[in-house]
C-alpha positions as semicolon CSV with decimal commas, in nm:
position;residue;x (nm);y (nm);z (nm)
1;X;11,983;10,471;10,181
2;X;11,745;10,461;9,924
3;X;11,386;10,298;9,944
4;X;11,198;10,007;9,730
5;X;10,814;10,094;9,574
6;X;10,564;10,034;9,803
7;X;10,374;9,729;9,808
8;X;9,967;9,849;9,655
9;X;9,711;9,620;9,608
10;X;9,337;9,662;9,585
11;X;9,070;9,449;9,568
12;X;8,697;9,511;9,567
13;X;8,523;9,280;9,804
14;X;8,178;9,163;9,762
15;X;8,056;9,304;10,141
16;X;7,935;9,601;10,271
17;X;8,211;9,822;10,442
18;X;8,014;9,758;10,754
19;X;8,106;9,395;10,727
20;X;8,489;9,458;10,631
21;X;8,588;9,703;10,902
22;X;8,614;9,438;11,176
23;X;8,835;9,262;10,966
24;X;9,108;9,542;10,970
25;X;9,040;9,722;11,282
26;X;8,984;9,434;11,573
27;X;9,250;9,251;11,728
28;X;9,005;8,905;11,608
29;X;8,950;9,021;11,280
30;X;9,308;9,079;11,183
31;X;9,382;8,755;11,358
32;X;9,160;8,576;11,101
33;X;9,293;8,665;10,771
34;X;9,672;8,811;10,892
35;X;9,794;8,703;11,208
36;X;9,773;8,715;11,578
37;X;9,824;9,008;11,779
38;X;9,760;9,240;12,037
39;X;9,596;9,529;11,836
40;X;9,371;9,794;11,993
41;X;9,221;10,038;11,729
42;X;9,336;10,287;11,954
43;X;9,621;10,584;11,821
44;X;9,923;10,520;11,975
45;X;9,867;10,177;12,105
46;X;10,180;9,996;12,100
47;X;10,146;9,599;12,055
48;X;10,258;9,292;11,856
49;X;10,194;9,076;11,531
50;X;10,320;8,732;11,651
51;X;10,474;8,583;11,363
52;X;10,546;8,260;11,406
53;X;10,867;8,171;11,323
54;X;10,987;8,518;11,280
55;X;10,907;8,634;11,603
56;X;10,705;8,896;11,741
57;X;10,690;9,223;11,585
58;X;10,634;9,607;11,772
59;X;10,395;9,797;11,638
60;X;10,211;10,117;11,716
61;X;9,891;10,232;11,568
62;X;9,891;10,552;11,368
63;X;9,558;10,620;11,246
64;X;9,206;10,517;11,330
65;X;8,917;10,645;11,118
66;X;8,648;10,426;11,110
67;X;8,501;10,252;10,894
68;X;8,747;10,387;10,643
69;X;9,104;10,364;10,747
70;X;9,352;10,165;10,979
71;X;9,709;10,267;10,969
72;X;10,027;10,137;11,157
73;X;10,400;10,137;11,195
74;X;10,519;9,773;11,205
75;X;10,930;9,711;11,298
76;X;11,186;9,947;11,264
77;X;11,109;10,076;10,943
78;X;10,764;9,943;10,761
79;X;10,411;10,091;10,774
80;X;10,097;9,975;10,712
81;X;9,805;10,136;10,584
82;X;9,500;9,968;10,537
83;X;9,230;10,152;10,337
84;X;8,862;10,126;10,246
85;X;8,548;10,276;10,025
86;X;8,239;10,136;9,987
87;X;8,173;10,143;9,614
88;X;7,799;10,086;9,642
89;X;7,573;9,926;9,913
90;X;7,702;9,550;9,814
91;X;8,068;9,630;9,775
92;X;8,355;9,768;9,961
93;X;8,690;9,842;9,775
94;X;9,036;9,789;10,013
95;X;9,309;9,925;9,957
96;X;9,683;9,819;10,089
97;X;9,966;9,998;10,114
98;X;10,258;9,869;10,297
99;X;10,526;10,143;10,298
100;X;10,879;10,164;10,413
101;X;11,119;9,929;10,232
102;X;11,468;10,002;10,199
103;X;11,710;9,926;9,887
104;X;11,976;9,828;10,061
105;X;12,108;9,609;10,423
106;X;11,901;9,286;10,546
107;X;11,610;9,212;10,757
108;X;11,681;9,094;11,140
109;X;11,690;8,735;10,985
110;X;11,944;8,803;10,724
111;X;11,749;8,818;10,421
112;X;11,801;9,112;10,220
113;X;11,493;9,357;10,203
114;X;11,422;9,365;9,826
115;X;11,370;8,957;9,865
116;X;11,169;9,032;10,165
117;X;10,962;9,281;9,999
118;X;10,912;9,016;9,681
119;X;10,784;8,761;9,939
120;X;10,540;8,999;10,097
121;X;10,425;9,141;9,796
122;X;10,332;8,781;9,725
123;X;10,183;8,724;10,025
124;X;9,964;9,014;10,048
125;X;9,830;8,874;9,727
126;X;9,718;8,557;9,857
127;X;9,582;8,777;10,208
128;X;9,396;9,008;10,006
129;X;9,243;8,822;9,651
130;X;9,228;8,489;9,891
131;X;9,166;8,448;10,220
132;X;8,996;8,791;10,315
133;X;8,737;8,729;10,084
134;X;8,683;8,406;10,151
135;X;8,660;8,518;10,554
136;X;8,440;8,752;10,511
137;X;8,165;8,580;10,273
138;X;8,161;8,301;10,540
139;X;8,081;8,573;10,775
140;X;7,787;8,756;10,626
């Protein structure tokens, strides 16, 4: 079975990376912006993204590297990497790449996985150019 292009997006974000880390790597953080779950920036950790109407997802963290990187597989086939580099003292670039989609057969809820990956790749561009900035100025 072949796979889809990854989902990339980037975004430069007007914090320090000291600021943005808890965002990606803290079971609150990610809660803010993404949505709730049992994270533990811990390698290996197995726990859940609850969402919503979708259900609860597995997961298990991959990589921890702070304050630079946060990786994780998330269901049976997706994984998440979540990347980031301060570009000066103000400004922290992220990058997002969510890895893992198949060209062919459906999701658990029936939908096929390219129109799954077109609504996430929409939806990460709301998370990411929205509400994570917005988050994280109202934290500073």
């Amino acid at each position: 079975m072949g796979q889809l292009a990854d989902i990339q997006k980037e975004v430069v974000i007007n914090a320090p990376i000291y600021s943005v880390w808890p965002f990606l790597a803290t079971s609150e953080g990610l809660a803010k912006w993404f949505m709730p779950n049992t994270f533990e920036p811990v390698v290996g950790h197995a726990f859940v993204l609850h969402a919503g109407p979708y259900g609860d997802s597995p997961c298990k963290v991959t990589a921890v590297d702070p304050p630079y990187r946060v990786a994780f597989d998330w269901d049976e086939h997706w994984h998440l990497e979540l990347a980031l580099r301060p570009v000066n003292d103000a400004k922290t670039q992220l990058t997002l790449i969510h890895s893992g989609w198949m060209e062919e057969g459906v999701s658990p809820l029936g939908q096929p996985y390219s129109k799954v990956r077109e609504v996430m790749d929409m939806g990460w561009e709301r998370k990411l150019y929205e509400s994570l900035p917005v988050l994280i100025r109202e934290q500073a």
